[in-house]
FIZALO-770750 format. One record per residue (C-alpha): residue in three letters; chain; x, y, z. Coordinates in steps of 0.05 Angstrom, whole numbers. Layout:
BEGIN
site rest:Ala, kette:A, x:X, y:Y, z:Z
...
END
This chain:
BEGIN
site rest:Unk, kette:A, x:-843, y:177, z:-451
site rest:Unk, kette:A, x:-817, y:178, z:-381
site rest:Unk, kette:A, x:-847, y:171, z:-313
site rest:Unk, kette:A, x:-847, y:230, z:-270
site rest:Unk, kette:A, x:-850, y:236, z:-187
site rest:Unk, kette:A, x:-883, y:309, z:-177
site rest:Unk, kette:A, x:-872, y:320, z:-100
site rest:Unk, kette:A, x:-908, y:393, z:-83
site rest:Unk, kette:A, x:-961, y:405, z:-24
site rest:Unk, kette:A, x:-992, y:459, z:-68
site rest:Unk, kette:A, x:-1051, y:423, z:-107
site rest:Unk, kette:A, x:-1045, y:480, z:-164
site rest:Unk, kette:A, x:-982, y:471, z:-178
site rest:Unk, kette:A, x:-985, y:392, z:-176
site rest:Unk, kette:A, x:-1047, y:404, z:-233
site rest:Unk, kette:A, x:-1003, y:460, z:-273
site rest:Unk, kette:A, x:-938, y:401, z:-277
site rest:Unk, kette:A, x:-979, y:343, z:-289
site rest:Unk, kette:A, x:-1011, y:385, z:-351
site rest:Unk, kette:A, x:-963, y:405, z:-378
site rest:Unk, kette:A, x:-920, y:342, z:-363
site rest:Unk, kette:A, x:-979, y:292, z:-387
site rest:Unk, kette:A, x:-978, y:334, z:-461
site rest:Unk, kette:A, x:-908, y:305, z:-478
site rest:Unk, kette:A, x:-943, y:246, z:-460
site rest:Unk, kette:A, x:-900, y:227, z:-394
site rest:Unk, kette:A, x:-936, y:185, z:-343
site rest:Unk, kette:A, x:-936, y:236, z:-271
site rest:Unk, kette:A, x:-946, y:207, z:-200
site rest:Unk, kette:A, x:-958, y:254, z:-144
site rest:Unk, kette:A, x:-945, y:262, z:-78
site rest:Unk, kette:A, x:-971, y:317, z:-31
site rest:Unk, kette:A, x:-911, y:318, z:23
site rest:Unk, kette:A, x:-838, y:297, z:31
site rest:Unk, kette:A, x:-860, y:233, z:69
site rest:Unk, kette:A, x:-898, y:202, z:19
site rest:Unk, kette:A, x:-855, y:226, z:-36
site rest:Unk, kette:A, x:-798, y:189, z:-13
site rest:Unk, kette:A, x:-837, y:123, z:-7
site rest:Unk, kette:A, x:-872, y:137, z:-77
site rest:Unk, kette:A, x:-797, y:142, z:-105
site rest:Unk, kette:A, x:-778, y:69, z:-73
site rest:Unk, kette:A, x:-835, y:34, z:-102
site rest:Unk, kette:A, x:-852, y:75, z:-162
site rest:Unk, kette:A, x:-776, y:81, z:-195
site rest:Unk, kette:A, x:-795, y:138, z:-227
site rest:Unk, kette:A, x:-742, y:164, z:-283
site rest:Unk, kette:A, x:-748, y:245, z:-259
site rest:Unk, kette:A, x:-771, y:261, z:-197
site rest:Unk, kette:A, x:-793, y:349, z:-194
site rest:Unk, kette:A, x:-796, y:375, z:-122
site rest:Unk, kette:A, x:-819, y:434, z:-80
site rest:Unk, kette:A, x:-781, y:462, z:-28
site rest:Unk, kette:A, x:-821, y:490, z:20
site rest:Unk, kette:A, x:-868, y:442, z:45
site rest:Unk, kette:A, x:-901, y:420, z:105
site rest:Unk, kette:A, x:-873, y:375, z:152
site rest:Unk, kette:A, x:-818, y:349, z:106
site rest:Unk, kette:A, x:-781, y:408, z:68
site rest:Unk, kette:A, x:-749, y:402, z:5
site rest:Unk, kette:A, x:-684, y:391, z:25
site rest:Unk, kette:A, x:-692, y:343, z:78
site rest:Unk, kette:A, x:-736, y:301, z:22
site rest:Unk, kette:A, x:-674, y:306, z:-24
site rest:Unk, kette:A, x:-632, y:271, z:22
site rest:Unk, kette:A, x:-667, y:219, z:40
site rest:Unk, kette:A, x:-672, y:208, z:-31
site rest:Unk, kette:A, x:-597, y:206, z:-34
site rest:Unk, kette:A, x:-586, y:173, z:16
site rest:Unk, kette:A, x:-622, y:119, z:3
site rest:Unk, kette:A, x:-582, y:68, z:-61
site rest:Unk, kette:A, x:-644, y:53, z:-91
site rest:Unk, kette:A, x:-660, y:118, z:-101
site rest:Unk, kette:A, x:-599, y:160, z:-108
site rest:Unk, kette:A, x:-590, y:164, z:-180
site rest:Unk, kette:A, x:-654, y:190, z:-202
site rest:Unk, kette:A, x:-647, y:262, z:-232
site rest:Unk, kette:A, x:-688, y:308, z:-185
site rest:Unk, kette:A, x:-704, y:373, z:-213
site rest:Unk, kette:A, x:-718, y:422, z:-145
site rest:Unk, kette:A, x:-768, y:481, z:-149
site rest:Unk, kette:A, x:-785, y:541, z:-104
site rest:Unk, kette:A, x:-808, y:608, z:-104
site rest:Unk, kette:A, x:-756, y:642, z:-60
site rest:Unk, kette:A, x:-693, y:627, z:-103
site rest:Unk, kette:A, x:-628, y:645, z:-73
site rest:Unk, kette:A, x:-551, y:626, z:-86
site rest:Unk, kette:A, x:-549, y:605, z:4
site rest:Unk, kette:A, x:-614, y:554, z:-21
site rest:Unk, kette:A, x:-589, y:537, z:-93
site rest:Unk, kette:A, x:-524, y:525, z:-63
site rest:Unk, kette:A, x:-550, y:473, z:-14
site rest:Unk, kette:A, x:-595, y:434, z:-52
site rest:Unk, kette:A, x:-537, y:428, z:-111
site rest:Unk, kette:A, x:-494, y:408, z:-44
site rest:Unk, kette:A, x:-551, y:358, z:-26
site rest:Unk, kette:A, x:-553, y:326, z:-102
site rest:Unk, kette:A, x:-602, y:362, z:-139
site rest:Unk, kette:A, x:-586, y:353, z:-214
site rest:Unk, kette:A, x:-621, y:426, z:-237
site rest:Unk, kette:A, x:-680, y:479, z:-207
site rest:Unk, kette:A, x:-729, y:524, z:-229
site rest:Unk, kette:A, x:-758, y:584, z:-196
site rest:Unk, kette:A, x:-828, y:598, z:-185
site rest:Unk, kette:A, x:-862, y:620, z:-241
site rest:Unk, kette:A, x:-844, y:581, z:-286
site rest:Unk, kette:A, x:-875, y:569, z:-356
site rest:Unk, kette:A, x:-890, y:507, z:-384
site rest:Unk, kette:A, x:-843, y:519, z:-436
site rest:Unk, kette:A, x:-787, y:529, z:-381
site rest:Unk, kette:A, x:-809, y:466, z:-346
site rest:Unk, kette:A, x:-812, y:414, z:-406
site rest:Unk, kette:A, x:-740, y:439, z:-427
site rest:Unk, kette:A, x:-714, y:427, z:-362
site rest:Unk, kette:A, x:-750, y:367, z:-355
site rest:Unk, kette:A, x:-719, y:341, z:-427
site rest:Unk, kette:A, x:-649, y:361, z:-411
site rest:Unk, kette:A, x:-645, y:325, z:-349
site rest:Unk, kette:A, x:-674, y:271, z:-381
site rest:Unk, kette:A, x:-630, y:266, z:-443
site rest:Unk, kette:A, x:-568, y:270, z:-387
site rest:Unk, kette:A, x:-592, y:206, z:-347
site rest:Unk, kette:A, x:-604, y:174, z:-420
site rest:Unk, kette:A, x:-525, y:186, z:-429
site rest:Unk, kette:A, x:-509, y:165, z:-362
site rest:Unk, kette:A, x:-544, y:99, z:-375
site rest:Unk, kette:A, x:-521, y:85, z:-443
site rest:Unk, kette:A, x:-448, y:100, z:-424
site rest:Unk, kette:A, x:-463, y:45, z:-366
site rest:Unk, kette:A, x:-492, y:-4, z:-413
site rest:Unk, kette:A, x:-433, y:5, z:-453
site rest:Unk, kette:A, x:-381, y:-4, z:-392
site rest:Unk, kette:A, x:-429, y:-65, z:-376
site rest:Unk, kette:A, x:-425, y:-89, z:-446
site rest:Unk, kette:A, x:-335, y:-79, z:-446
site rest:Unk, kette:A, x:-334, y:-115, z:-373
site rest:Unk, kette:A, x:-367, y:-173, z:-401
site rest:Unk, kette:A, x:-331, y:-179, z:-461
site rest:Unk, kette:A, x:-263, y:-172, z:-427
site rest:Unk, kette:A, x:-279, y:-220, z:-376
site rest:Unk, kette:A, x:-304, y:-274, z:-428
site rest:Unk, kette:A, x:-234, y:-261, z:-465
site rest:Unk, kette:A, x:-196, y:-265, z:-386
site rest:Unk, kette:A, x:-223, y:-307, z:-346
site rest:Unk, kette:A, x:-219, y:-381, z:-380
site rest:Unk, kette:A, x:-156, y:-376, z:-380
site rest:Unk, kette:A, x:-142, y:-341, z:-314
site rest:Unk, kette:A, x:-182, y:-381, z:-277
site rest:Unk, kette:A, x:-165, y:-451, z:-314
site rest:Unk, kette:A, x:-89, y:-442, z:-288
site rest:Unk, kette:A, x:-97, y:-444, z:-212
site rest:Unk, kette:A, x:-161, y:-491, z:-219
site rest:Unk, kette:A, x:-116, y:-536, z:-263
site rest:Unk, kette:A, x:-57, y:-544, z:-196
site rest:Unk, kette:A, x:-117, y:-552, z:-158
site rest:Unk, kette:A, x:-152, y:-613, z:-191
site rest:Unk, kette:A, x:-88, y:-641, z:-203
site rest:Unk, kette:A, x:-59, y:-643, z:-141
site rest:Unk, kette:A, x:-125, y:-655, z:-106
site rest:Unk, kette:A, x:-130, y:-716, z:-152
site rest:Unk, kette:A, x:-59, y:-745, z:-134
site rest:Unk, kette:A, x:-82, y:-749, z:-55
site rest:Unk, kette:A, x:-147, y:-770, z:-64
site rest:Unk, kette:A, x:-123, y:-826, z:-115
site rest:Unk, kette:A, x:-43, y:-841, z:-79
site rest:Unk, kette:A, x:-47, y:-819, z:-2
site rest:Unk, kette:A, x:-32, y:-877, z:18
site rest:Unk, kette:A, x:23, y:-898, z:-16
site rest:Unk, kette:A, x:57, y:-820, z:-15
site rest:Unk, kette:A, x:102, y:-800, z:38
site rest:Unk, kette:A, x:91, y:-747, z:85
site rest:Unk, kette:A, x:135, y:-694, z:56
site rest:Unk, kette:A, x:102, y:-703, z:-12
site rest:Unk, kette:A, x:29, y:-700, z:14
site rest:Unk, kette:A, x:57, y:-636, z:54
site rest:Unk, kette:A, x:82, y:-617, z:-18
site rest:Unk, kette:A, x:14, y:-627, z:-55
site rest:Unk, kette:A, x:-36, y:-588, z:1
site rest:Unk, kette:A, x:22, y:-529, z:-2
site rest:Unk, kette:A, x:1, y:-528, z:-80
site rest:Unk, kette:A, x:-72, y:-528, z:-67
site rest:Unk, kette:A, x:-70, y:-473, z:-17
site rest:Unk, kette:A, x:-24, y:-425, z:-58
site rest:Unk, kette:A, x:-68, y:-431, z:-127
site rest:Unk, kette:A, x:-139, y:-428, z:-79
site rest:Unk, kette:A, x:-104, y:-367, z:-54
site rest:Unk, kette:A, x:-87, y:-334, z:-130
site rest:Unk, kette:A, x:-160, y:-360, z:-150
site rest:Unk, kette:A, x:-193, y:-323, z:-85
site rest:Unk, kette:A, x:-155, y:-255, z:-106
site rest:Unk, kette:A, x:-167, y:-266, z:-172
site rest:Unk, kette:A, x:-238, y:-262, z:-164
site rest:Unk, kette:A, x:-229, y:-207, z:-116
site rest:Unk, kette:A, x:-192, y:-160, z:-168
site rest:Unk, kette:A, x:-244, y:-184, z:-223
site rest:Unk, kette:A, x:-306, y:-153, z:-178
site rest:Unk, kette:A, x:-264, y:-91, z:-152
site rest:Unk, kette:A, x:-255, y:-71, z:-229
site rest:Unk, kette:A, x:-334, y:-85, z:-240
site rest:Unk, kette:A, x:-345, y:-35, z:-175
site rest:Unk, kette:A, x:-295, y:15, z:-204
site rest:Unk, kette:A, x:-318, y:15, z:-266
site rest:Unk, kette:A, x:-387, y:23, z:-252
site rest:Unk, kette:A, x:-371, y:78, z:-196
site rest:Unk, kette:A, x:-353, y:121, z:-242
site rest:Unk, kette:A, x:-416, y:156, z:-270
site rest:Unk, kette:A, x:-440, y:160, z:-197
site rest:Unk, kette:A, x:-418, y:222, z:-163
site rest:Unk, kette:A, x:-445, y:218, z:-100
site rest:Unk, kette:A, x:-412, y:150, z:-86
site rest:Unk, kette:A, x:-345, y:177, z:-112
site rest:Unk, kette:A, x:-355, y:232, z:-61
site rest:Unk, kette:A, x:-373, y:177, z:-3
site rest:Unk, kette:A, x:-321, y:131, z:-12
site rest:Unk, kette:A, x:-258, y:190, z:-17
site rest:Unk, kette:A, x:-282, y:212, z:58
site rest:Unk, kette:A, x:-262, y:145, z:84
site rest:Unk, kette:A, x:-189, y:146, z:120
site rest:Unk, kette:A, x:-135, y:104, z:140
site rest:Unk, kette:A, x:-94, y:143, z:201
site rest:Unk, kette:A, x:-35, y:92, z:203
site rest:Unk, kette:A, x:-18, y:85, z:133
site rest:Unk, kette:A, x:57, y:60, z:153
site rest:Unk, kette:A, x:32, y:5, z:192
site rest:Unk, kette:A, x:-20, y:-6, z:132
site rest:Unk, kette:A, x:38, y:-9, z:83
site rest:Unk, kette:A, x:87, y:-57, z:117
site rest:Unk, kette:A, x:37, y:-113, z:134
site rest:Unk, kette:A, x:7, y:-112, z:63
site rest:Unk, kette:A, x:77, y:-115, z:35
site rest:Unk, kette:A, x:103, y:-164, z:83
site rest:Unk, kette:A, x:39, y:-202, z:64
site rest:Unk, kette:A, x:53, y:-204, z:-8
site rest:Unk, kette:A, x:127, y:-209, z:-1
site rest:Unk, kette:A, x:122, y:-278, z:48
site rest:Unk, kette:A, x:70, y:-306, z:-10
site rest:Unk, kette:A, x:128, y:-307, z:-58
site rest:Unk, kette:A, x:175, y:-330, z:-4
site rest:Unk, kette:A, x:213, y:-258, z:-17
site rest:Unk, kette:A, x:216, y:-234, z:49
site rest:Unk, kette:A, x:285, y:-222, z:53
site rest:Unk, kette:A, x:292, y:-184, z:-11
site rest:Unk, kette:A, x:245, y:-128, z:14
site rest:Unk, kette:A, x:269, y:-64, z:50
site rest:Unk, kette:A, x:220, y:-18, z:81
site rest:Unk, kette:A, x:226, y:57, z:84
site rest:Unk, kette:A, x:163, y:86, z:115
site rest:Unk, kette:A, x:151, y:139, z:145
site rest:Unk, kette:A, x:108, y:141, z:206
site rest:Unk, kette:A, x:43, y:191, z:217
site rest:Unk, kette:A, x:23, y:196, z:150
site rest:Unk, kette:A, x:-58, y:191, z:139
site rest:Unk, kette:A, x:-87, y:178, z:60
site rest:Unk, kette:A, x:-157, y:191, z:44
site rest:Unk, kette:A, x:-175, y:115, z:27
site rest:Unk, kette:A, x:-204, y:66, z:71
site rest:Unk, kette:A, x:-145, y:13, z:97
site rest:Unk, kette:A, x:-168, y:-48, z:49
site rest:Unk, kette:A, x:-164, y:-9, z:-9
site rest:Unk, kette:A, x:-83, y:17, z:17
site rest:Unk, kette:A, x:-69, y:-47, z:36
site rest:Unk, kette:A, x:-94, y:-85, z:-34
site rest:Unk, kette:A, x:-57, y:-28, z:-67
site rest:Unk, kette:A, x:4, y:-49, z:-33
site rest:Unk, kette:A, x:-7, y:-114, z:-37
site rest:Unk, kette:A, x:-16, y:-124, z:-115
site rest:Unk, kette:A, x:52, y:-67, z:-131
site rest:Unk, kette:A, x:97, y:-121, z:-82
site rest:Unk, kette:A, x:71, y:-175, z:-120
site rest:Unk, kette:A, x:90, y:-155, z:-186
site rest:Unk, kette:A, x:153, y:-134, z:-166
site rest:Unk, kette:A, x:164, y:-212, z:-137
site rest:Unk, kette:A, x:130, y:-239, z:-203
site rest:Unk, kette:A, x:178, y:-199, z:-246
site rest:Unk, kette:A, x:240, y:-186, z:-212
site rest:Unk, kette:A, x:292, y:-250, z:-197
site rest:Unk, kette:A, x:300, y:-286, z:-123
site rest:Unk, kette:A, x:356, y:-241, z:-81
site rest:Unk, kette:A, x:339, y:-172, z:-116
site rest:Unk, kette:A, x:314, y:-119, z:-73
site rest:Unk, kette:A, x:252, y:-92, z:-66
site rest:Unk, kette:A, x:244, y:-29, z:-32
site rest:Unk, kette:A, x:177, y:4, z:-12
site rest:Unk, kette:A, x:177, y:81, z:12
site rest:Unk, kette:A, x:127, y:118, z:41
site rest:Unk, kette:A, x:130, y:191, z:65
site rest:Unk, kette:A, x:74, y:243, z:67
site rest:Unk, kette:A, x:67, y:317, z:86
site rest:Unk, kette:A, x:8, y:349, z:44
site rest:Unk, kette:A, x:-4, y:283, z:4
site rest:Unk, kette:A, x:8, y:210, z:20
site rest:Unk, kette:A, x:78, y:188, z:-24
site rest:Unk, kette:A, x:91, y:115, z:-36
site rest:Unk, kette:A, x:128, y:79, z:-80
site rest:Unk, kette:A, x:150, y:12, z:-96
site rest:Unk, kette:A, x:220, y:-4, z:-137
site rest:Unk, kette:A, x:247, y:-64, z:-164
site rest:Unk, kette:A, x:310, y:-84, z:-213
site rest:Unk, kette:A, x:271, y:-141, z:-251
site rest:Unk, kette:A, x:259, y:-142, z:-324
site rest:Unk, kette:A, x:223, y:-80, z:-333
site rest:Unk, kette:A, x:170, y:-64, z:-379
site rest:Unk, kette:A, x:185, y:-29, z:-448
site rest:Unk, kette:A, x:143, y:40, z:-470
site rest:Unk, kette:A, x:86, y:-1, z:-499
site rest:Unk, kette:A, x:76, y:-51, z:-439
site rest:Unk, kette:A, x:74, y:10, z:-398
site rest:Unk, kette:A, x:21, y:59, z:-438
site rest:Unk, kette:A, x:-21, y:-7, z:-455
site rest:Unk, kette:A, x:-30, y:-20, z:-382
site rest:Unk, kette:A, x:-107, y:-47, z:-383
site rest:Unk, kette:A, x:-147, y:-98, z:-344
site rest:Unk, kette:A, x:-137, y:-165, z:-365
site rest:Unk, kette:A, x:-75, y:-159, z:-405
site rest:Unk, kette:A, x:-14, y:-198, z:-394
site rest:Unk, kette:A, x:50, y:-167, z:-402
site rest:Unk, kette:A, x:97, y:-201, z:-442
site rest:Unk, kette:A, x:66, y:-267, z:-432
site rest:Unk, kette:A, x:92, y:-306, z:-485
site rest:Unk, kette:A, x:169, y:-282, z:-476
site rest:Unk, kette:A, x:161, y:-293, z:-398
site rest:Unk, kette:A, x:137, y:-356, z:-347
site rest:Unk, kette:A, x:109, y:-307, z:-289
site rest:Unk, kette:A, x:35, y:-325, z:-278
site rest:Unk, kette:A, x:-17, y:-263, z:-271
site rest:Unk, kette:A, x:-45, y:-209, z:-314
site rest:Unk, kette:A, x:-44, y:-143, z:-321
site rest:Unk, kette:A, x:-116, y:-142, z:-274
site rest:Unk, kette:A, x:-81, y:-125, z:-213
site rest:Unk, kette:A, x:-38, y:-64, z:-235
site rest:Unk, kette:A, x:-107, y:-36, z:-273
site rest:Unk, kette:A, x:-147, y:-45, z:-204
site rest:Unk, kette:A, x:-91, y:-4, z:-172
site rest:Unk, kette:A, x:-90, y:48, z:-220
site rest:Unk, kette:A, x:-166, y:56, z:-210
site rest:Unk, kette:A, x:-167, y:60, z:-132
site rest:Unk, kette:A, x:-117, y:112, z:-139
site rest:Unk, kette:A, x:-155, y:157, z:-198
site rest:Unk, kette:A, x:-230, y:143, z:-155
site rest:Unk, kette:A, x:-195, y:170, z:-90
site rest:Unk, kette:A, x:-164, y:233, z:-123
site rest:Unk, kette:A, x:-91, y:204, z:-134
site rest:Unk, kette:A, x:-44, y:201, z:-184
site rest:Unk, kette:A, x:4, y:138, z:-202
site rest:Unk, kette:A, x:60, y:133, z:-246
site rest:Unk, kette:A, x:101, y:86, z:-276
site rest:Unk, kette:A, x:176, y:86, z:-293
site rest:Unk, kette:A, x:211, y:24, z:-317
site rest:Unk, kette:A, x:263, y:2, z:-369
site rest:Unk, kette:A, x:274, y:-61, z:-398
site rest:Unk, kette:A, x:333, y:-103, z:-356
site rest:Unk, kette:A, x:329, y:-45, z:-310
site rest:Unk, kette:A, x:274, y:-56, z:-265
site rest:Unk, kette:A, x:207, y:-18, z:-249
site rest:Unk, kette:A, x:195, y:32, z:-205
site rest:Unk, kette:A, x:107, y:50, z:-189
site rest:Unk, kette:A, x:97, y:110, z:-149
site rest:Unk, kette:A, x:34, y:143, z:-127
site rest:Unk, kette:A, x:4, y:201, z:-88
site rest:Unk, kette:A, x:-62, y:207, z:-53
site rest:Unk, kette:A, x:-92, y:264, z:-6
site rest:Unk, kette:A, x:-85, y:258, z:62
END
C-alpha cells in the first residue's frame, strides 16, 4: 500500500485513477491544479505522485519543476500523463525529471503496472540507501575511535600541561605546547570534514538530479585553485620547499573551487605524510578538452594491494609505518572526481614513490 498524489483538473479522470488506484488498496490524495498539487506534495509526502499536463493555470511541466526543485520533494517518482503525446513533450518532461508517462487513454491495467513499476524502483532506490546508511555507520563505528582519539589525545595532553605548569614553563615551551594543540585541532577539524563529505557522496549517488546540479558548478582559475591548496597543504607539513609547481594557466574544471581545492589539498598531503623531508613533490596541471592534474612523489609507495584496496577508512600500511591518517582522504578524492564525471588513477611502486593523476571536464 502506497500513498498516491493524483494532480489532474479533469474531475473524471481524478474519479477513473482514484478507482482504480484505491482497488490495490493505495491511499490517493487529489489535487485539482498545479498550485495546490505542489503544496499537497510538501505536506502530504506522498510515495507516487501521477500528473496531468495540460492544466489550467499551472501546466504540467511547470508543476514538475517546482516539484524538483524543491529538496523535499524531488525524489518522489512522478508518473506524467497527457492526451497529446509527443517525443518534443515526452522529451521535456523526462528533461524536467519525470520518472515514466502514460498517454491518454489509458486502461486501468496500463495505469496499475506503471504505477507498480515505479514503485518497486523507488523501493530499490531506498533499500540500496538504507544499506549505504547501514555500511557508513558501520565503517565509521570501526574509524572513528581511533581516528578521532589520536589528535584529541595531543590535545588533552598538552592542554593539560599548560593549564596544570604555565607558570613554571618557559616561553618557548608554552609556544611549543599551543603549536601542538593547533595542528591536531586542525587534523580533527578536516577529519570531520572528510568523514561528512563521504556521507554526502555516498548518499548523492542514487540522486540524479543532484549529480546533475552539482557537475554544472565551475571553477575558471583552476591554476590559481591548485597552487594555494597545495601550498596550503605543503606549509602544514612544513614541506614547502620540497614542492615544485607546474601549472598551467586558463584551464577551467567542471567542479566548484572547494571541492578542487580539497582535492588538492588531501593528494599534497599524502605525498608529505608518505614521502621523506627534502624529496620533491611536484604538482602539474594542464588542460585543453579536460582538466589534467597530477601529483608525484618518491616516498615509499604503495604495493598492488594497498593500491586496489583503496577504501574509506583504511589505513595503509599502518602497522609497518608511523605516518598518522587513513585512507579517508584519498577515498573522498576519488569520489569528487567519479560524482563530477572524472577519472583518477593511481601509479606507485614500493621505494619508488606514488604518482595520482586525474582528469575532469572543463
Amino acid at each position: 500500500m502506497a500513498k498516491i498524489l493524483v494532480i489532474d483538473d479533469d474531475d473524471g479522470v481524478r474519479e477513473a485513477i482514484r478507482d482504480a488506484l484505491a482497488a490495490e488498496d493505495h491511499v490517493i490524495v487529489e489535487a485539482d491544479n498545479g498550485r495546490d498539487g505542489i503544496a499537497m506534495a510538501r505536506s502530504e509526502t506522498p510515495d507516487l505522485i501521477i500528473s496531468d499536463v495540460v492544466m489550467a493555470g499551472m501546466d504540467g511541466f511547470t508543476t514538475l519543476k517546482t516539484i524538483r526543485d524543491n529538496p523535499d520533494t524531488a525524489a518522489i517518482p512522478l508518473i506524467i500523463i497527457t492526451g497529446a503525446a509527443n517525443a518534443t513533450g515526452m522529451r521535456r518532461a523526462m528533461t524536467l525529471g519525470a520518472n515514466d508517462y502514460l498517454e491518454k487513454p489509458f486502461s486501468a491495467r496500463e495505469l496499475l503496472a506503471t504505477v507498480a513499476a515505479r514503485l518497486k524502483q523507488r523501493e530499490i532506490v531506498q533499500r540500496e540507501t538504507e544499506e549505504r546508511l547501514e555500511e557508513l555507520r558501520r565503517n565509521i563505528t570501526l574509524a572513528l575511535p581511533h581516528e578521532l582519539r589520536t589528535p584529541l589525545a595531543s590535545i588533552l595532553t598538552a592542554a593539560k600541561l599548560l593549564s596544570t605548569q604555565a607558570d613554571t614553563l618557559p616561553p618557548k615551551k608554552i609556544c611549543q605546547f599551543g603549536s601542538i594543540i593547533l595542528g591536531s585541532g586542525e587534523r580533527l577539524h578536516r577529519l570531520v570534514e572528510n568523514f561528512l563529505i563521504y556521507a554526502q557522496l555516498d548518499l548523492l549517488q542514487s540522486d540524479r538530479r543532484r549529480i546533475e546540479l552539482l557537475r554544472t558548478q565551475r571553477t575558471t582559475d583552476a591554476a590559481a585553485v591548485v597552487y594555494r591548496g597545495a601550498m596550503a597543504a605543503a606549509a602544514r607539513a612544513n614541506r614547502g620547499g620540497d614542492l615544485t609547481l607546474e601549472l598551467a594557466r586558463g584551464v577551467e574544471a567542471a567542479m566548484d573551487s572547494a571541492y578542487l581545492s580539497r582535492v588538492i589539498e588531501e593528494l599534497v598531503s599524502n605525498a608529505c605524510k608518505f614521502s621523506e623531508n627534502g624529496t620533491p613533490i611536484v604538482v602539474g596541471l594542464a588542460g585543453d578538452e579536460e582538466l589534467h592534474c597530477s601529483v608525484r612523489d618518491e616516498g615509499r609507495g604503495m604495493d598492488e594491494e594497498e593500491v586496489s584496496r583503496l577504501g574509506g577508512y583504511m589505513q595503509f600500511g599502518r602497522r609497518l609505518h608511523e605516518q598518522q591518517g587513513s585512507g579517508l582522504g584519498l577515498t573522498v578524492v576519488r569520489r569528487l572526481i567519479e560524482v563530477h564525471g572524472g577519472e583518477l588513477d593511481i601509479v606507485s611502486r614500493q621505494g619508488e614513490g606514488t604518482e595520482v593523476k586525474f582528469s575532469l571536464p572543463t
